[in-house]
C-alpha positions as a Python dict, from the first residue, in 0.01 Angstrom:
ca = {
    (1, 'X'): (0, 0, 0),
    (2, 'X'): (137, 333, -93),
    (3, 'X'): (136, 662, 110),
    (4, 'X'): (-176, 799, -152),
    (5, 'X'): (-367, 496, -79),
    (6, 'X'): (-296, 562, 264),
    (7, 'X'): (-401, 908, 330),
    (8, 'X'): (-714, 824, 95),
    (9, 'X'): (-793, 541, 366),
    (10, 'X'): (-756, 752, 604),
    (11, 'X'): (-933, 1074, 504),
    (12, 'X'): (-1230, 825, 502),
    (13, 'X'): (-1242, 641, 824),
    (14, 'X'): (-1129, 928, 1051),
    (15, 'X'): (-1372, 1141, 863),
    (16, 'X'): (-1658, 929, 958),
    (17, 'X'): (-1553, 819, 1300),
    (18, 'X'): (-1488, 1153, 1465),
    (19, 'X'): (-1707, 1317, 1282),
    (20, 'X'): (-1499, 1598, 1100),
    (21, 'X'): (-1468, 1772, 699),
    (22, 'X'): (-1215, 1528, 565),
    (23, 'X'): (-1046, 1849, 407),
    (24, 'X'): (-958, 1918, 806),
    (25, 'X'): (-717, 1615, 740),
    (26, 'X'): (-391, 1714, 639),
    (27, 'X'): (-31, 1674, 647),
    (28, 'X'): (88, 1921, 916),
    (29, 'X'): (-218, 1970, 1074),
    (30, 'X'): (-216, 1838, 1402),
    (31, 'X'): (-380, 1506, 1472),
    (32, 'X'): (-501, 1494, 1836),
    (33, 'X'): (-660, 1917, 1780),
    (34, 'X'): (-805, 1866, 1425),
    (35, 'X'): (-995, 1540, 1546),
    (36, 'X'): (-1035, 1694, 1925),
    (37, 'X'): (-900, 1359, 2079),
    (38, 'X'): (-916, 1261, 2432),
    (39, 'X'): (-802, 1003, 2621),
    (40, 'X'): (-1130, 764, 2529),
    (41, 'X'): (-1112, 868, 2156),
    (42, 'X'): (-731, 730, 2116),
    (43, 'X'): (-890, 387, 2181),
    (44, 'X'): (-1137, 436, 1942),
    (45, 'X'): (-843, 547, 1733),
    (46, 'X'): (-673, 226, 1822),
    (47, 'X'): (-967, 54, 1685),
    (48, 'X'): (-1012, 202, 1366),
    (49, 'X'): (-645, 134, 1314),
    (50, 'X'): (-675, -240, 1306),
    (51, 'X'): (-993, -220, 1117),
    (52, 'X'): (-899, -71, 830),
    (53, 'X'): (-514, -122, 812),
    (54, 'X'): (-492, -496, 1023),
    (55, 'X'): (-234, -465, 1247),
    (56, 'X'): (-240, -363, 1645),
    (57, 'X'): (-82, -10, 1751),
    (58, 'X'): (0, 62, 2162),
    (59, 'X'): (85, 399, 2360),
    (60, 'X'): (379, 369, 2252),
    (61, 'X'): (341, 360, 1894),
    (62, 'X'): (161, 729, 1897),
    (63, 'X'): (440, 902, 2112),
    (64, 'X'): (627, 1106, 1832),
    (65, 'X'): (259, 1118, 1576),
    (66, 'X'): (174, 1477, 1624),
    (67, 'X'): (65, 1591, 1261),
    (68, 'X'): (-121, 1411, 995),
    (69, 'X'): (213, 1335, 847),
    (70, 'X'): (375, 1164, 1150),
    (71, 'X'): (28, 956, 1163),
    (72, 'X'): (113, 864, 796),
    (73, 'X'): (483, 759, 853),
    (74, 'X'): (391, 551, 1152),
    (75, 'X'): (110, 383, 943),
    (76, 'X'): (388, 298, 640),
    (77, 'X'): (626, 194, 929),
    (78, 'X'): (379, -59, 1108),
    (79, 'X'): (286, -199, 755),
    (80, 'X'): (577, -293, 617),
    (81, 'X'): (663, -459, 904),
    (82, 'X'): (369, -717, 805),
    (83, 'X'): (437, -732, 413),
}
């Protein structure tokens, strides 16, 4: 899966599941304001993760994701560890 297919993927699912413009989702915006994420939503996060991209994420793995972007390169990272 490329990084296109991934920000397309994406746009979509954290679109519908926090409810915001999917034009709000972009590179260097900032992940946690844009989507207003609290402590509760980052499991919901968590969950949409391994829905739509099948593999499991942790605490851990969302330490340095600040922007979009960083959301993006962790989401390459964590795939091509399963290719």
């Amino acid at each position: 899966m490329n990084r296109e297919e991934i920000i397309t993927i994406t746009r979509k699912f954290l679109s519908e599941e926090f409810e915001v413009d999917p034009s709000t989702i972009e590179g260097e915006n900032n992940l946690k304001t844009t989507l207003d994420l609290d402590s509760l939503d980052y499991v919901d996060l968590v969950v949409v993760i391994e829905e739509n991209f099948g593999f499991k994420t942790n605490a851990d793995d969302f330490q340095k994701v600040i922007t979009f972007n960083d959301f993006y390169d962790m989401v390459e990272r964590k795939l091509s560890k399963i290719v």
